[in-house]
C-alpha positions in Angstrom: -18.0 -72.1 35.1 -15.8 -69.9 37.3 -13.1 -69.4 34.2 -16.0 -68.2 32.4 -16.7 -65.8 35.1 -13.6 -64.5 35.5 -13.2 -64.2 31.7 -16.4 -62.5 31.1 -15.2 -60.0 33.7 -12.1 -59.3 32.2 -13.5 -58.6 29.2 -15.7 -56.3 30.8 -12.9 -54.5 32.2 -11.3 -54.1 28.8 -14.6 -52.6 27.3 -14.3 -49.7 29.7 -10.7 -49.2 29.5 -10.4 -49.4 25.6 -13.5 -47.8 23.8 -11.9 -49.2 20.3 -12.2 -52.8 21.9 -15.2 -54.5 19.6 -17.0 -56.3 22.0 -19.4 -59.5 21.2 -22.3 -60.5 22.8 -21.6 -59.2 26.1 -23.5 -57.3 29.0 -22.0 -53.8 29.8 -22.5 -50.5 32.4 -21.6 -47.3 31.2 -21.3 -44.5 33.8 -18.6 -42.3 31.8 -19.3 -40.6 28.7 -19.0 -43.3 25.7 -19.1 -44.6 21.9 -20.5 -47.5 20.8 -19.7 -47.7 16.9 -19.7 -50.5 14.4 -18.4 -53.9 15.3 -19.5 -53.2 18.4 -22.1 -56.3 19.5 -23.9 -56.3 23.1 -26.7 -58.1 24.3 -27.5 -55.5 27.2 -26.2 -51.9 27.5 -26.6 -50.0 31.0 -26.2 -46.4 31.1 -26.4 -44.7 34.6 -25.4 -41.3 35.9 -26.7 -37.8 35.4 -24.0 -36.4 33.2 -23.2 -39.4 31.5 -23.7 -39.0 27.6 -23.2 -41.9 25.3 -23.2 -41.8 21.3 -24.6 -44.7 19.3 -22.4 -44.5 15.7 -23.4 -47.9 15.4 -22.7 -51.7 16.2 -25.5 -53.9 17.1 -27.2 -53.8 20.8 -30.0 -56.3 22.3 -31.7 -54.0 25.0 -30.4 -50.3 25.3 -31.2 -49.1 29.3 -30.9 -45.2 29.8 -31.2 -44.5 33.6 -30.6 -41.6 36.1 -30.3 -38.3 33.9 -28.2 -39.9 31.3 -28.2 -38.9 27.4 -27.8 -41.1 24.8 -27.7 -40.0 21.2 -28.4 -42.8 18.4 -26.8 -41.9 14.9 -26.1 -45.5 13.5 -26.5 -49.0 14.7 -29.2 -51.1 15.1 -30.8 -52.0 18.7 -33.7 -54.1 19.7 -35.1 -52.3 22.4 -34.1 -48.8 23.9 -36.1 -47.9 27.0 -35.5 -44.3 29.2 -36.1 -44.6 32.5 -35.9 -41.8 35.1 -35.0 -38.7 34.1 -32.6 -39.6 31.0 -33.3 -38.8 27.5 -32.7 -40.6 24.2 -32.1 -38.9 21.1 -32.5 -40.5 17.6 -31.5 -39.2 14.4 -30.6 -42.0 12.6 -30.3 -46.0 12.6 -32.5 -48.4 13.6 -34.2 -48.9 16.8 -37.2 -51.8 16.7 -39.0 -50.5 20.1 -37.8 -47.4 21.3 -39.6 -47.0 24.5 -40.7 -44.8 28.2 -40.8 -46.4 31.2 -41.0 -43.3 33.7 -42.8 -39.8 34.0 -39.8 -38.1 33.3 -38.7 -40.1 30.5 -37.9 -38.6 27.1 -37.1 -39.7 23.7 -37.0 -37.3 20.7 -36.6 -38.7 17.1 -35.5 -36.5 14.1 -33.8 -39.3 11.7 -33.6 -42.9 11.3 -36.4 -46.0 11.5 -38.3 -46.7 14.9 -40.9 -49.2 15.4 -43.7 -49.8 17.8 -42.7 -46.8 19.9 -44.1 -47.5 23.4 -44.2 -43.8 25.2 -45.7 -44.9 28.5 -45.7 -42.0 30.6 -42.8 -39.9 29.0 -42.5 -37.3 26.3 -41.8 -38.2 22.6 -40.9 -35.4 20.6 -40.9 -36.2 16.6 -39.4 -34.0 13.9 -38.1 -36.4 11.5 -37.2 -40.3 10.9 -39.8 -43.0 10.1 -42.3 -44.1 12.1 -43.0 -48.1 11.3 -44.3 -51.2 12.5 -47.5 -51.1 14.6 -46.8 -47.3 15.1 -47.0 -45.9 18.9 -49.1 -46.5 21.6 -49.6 -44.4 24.9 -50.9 -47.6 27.4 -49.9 -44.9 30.7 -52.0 -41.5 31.5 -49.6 -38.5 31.4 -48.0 -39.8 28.0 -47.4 -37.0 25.1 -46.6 -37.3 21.9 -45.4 -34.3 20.1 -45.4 -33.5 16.6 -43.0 -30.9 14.5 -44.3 -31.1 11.3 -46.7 -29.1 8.5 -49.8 -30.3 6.1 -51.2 -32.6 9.0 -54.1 -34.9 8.1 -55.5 -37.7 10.3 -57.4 -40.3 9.3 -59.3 -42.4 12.2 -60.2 -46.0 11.6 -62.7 -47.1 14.0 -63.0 -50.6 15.3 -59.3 -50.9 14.8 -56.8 -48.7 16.4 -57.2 -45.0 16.9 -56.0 -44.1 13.3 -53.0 -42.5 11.0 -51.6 -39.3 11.1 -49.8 -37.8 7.5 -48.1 -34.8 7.1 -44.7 -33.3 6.2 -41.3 -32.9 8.0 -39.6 -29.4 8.0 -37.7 -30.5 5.1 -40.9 -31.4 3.6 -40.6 -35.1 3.4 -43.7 -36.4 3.7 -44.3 -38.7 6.5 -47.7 -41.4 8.4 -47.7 -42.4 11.6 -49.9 -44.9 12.9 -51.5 -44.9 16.6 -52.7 -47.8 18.5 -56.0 -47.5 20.6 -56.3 -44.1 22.5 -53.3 -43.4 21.9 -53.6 -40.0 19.5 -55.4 -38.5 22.4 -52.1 -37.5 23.7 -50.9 -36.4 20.5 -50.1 -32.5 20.1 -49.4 -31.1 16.9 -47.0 -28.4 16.4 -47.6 -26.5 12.8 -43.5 -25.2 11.2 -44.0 -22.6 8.9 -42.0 -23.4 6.1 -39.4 -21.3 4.9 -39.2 -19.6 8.5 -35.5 -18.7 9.2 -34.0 -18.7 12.4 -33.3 -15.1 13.8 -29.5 -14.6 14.9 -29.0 -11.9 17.8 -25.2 -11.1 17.9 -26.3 -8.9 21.4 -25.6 -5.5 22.7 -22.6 -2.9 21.6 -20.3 -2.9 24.5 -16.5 -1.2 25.5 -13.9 -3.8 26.7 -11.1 -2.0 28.5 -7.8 -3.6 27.8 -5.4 -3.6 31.0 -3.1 -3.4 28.3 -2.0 -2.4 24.8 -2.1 -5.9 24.4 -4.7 -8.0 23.3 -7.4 -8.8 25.5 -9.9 -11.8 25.2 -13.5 -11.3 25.1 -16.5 -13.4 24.7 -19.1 -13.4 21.9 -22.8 -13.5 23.0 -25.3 -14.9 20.4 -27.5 -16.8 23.2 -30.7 -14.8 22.5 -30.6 -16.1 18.9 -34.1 -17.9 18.1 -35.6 -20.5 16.3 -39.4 -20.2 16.3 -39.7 -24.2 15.6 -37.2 -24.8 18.7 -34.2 -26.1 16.4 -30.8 -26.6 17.3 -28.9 -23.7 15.9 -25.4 -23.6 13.9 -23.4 -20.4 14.9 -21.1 -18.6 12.2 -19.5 -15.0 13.6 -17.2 -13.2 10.9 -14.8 -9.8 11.2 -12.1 -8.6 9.7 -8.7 -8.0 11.4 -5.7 -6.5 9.8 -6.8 -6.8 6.3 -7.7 -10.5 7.1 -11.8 -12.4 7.4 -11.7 -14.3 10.5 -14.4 -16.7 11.4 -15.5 -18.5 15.1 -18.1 -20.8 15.9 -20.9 -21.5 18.5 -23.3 -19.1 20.6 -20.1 -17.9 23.0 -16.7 -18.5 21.4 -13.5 -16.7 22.8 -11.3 -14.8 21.2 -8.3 -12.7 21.4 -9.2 -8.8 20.4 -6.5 -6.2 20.0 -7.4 -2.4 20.9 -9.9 -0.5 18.0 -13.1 -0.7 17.1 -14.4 -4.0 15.9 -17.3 -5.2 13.8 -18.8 -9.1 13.7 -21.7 -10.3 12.3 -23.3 -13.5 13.1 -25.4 -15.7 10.9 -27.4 -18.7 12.7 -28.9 -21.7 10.6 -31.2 -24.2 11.6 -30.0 -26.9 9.0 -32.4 -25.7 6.8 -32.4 -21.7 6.5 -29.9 -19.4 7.2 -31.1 -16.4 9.3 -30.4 -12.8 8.2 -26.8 -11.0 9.4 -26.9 -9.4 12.8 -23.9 -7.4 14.0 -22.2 -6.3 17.4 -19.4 -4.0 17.6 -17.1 -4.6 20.6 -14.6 -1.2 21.7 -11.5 -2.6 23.2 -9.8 0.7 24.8 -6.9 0.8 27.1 -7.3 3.0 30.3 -5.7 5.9 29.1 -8.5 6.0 26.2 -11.1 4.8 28.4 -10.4 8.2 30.6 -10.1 10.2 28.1 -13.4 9.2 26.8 -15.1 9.9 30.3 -12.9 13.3 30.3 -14.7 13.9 27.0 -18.2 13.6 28.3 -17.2 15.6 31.6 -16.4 18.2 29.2 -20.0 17.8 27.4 -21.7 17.6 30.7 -20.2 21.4 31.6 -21.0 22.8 28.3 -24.3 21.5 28.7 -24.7 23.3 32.0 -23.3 26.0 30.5 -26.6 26.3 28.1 -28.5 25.4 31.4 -27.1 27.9 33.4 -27.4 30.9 31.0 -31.3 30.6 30.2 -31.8 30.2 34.1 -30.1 33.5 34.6 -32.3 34.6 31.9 -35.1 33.5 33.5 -34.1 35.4 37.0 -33.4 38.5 35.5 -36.9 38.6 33.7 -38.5 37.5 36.8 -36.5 40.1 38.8 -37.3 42.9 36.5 -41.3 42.1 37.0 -40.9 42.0 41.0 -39.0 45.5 40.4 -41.4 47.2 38.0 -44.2 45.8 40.3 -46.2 45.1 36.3 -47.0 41.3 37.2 -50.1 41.4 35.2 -52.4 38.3 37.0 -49.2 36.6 38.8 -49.4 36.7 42.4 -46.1 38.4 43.8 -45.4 35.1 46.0 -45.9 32.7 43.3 -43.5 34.7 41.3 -41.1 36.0 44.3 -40.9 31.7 44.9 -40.5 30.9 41.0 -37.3 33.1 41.2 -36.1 31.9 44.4 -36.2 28.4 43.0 -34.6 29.2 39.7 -31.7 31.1 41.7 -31.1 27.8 43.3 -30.8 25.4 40.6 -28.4 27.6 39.1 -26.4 27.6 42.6 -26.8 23.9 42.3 -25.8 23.8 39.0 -22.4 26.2 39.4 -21.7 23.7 42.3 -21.9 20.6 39.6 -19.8 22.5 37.2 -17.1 23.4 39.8 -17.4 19.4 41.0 -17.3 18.2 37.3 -14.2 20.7 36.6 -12.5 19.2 40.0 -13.2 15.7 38.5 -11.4 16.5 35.5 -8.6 18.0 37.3 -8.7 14.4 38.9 -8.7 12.0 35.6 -5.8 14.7 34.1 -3.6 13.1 36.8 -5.0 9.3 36.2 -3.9 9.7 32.3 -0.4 10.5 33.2 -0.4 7.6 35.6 -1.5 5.2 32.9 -0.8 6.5 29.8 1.1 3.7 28.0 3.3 4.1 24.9 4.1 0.6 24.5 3.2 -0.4 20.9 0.3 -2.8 20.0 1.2 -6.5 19.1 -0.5 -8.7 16.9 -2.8 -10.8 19.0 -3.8 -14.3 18.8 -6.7 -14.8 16.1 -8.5 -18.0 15.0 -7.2 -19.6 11.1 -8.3 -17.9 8.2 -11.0 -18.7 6.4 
C-alpha cells in the first residue's frame, strides 16, 4: 500500500512538471496555467487559483472541479461532470461534457460549441450561443439561477404535466437549435434576439501627434478598444498601413509597433467570426522636436495674425465711437453707455497688444529651442512587423 502511495505521488509530480506526460486514471490539482489534450486520462481534475487558466484540447476526464476565479476553456475531450464553483468560469466551445454544472452564485459557464447534457445551473449564469443542448436539457433547482440565450427565430413550446417545455430557435450562424427545460426552470430563462447580418463596428480611435525624441523610430500603441459588437462577441482585430512602398499588417485591439517620423495612415477592420465590420482609420504624426516646435511656432504666428484682424476692427470701433462722443450726434445712446463701450473696447485692444507682444516674445523663445534641437541626423529604417 505505501509503494502505491509513493508511486501515485510521483506520478503526480511528473504530471505538473511535464504537461506532455499522458496521464491514466489519476487524480490531479492544477494551480498554474495548463493543457489537458488527448491521451490525457484523469478521474478527478482540481483547478484552484484566481488566474489560473486551463485549456481542455481533449483527453478523457471523470469529474472536472473549477474553483477560486479560475478559467477553464473546453475545445476537445470528453468529461463526465464539470462543475464551477466560486467565482471561476467555464467556457465550452466544443467536445463533450455529460453534466456541465453551477454550484455557487458566482458561478459561470458559457457554451458556444460542442455537446452538453443535463446542464445543472444551480445558482450561476449560463450563457448559450452555440453547441447542442441534449439529454434531459437544463434545470435551474436554486433561486437566482439564469439562463441566457443568444440566438434569433425563438419559439417555445410548453408541455404541461411534464417539464416546463422546449425552446427552438437559431444560432447566429443560423443553425437551428431546441433546448429542453426541466420543471421551472425556463422561468430564469432570458432571451437575447441577434440581428442577423449585424457587423461588428471597428473604432481605430482618435488622430493624435507622437513626438519622436529622435529621428529614429519611435514605438507607439494602436487603440481599437472602443470597437463593438452589438451581440457582445469576441472580436478579431486586423490593422493595415503602408510603409516605404510596403502593406504591413498587426493584430489585436493594442498591438505595438515601431513608427518612423511622417504622417501615417492605418485602418482597422474587426470581425466577429461571422461579419467583417466596415474600415475605420487613424492617422498617427510622429514629429521630432524640432518639427513639433515649429508647428507650435506656426500657430503662434496664426494666433498674431489673428489678433491682428482683432485688433484693427477694435480700433475701428473706437474711432467711430470717439467721433460720436466728439460730434456730441449720439442719436438715443446715452453719453455714459457709450463713453463706457469705448473705454472697454480701448482695453481689450491694450490687452490684446499685450498678447501679441507676449506671443512675439514666445516665439523669440522657441527660435532658440529649434537651434537647440534641431537634428540633422538622417532617418533609419525602423523595425516593422513581416509582410503580408
Amino acid at each position: 500500500m505505501r509503494i502505491r502511495v509513493v508511486f501515485l505521488t510521483v506520478a503526480a509530480m511528473l504530471l505538473l512538471t511535464n504537461p506532455s506526460f499522458a496521464a491514466e486514471g489519476l487524480d490531479i490539482t492544477l494551480t498554474d496555467d495548463s493543457v489537458i489534450r488527448d491521451g490525457d486520462n484523469y478521474d478527478d481534475v482540481f483547478v484552484y487559483g484566481d488566474d489560473t487558466v486551463v485549456n481542455v484540447t481533449g483527453g478523457t476526464i471523470g469529474k472536472l472541479w473549477s474553483r477560486d476565479s479560475s478559467t477553464i476553456h473546453i475545445s476537445g475531450g470528453r468529461i463526465t461532470y464539470a462543475q464551477s464553483h466560486d467565482r471561476s468560469t467555464i467556457n465550452v466551445t466544443g467536445g463533450i461534457v455529460t453534466k456541465p454544472s453551477i454550484l455557487d452564485t458566482g458561478g459561470t459557464i458559457n457554451i458556444s460549441g460542442g455537446t452538453c447534457w443535463n446542464v445543472d445551473v444551480g445558482a450561476g449564469v449560463l450563457n448559450i450561443s452555440g453547441g447542442r443542448i441534449t439529454g434531459m436539457g437544463i434545470s435551474v433547482p436554486a433561486p437566482g439561477g439564469v439562463v441566457n440565450v443568444h440566438g434569433h427565430g425563438f419559439e417555445y413550446y410548453p408541455f404541461p404535466g411534464r417539464s416546463d417545455g422546449r425552446l427552438k430557435g437559431y444560432w447566429r450562424d443560423d443553425t437551428a437549435f431546441s433546448i429542453d427545460f426541466l420543471r421551472d426552470a425556463y422561468q430564469a430563462v432570458v432571451l437575447h434576439e441577434i440581428l442577423t447580418g449585424s457587423a461588428p463596428v471597428a473604432d481605430a480611435g482618435e488622430d493624435r501627434t507622437i513626438i519622436a525624441p529622435t529621428p529614429m523610430a519611435v514605438q507607439v500603441t494602436l487603440d481599437g478598444s472602443a470597437s463593438i459588437d452589438a451581440d457582445g462577441d469576441p472580436l478579431a482585430y486586423e490593422w493595415t498601413w503602408t510603409l516605404n512602398g510596403g502593406t504591413f499588417k498587426a493584430y489585436g485591439p493594442e498591438p505595438t509597433i515601431m513608427l518612423p517620423v511622417g504622417k501615417h495612415t492605418f485602418e482597422l477592420v474587426v470581425s466577429d467570426g461571422i461579419a467583417d465590420s466596415k474600415a475605420d482609420h487613424v492617422v498617427i504624426t510622429v514629429q521630432t522636436l524640432d518639427q513639433r516646435i515649429n508647428a507650435i511656432r506656426a500657430e503662434k504666428l496664426q494666433l498674431i495674425d489673428a489678433i491682428d484682424g482683432v485688433l484693427e476692427t477694435g480700433r475701428q470701433v473706437a474711432t467711430v465711437l470717439g467721433g460720436l462722443l466728439a460730434s456730441g450726434n449720439l442719436g438715443n445712446l446715452p453719453r455714459d453707455d457709450v463713453v463706457a463701450a469705448r473705454e472697454a473696447i480701448l482695453s481689450s485692444i491694450q490687452h490684446h497688444e499685450q498678447a501679441q507682444k507676449s506671443l512675439q516674445a514666445s516665439i523669440e523663445n522657441l527660435d532658440d529651442a529649434i537651434l537647440l534641437t534641431a537634428s540633422t541626423a538622417e532617418t533609419t529604417e525602423p523595425k516593422v512587423p513581416d509582410k503580408k
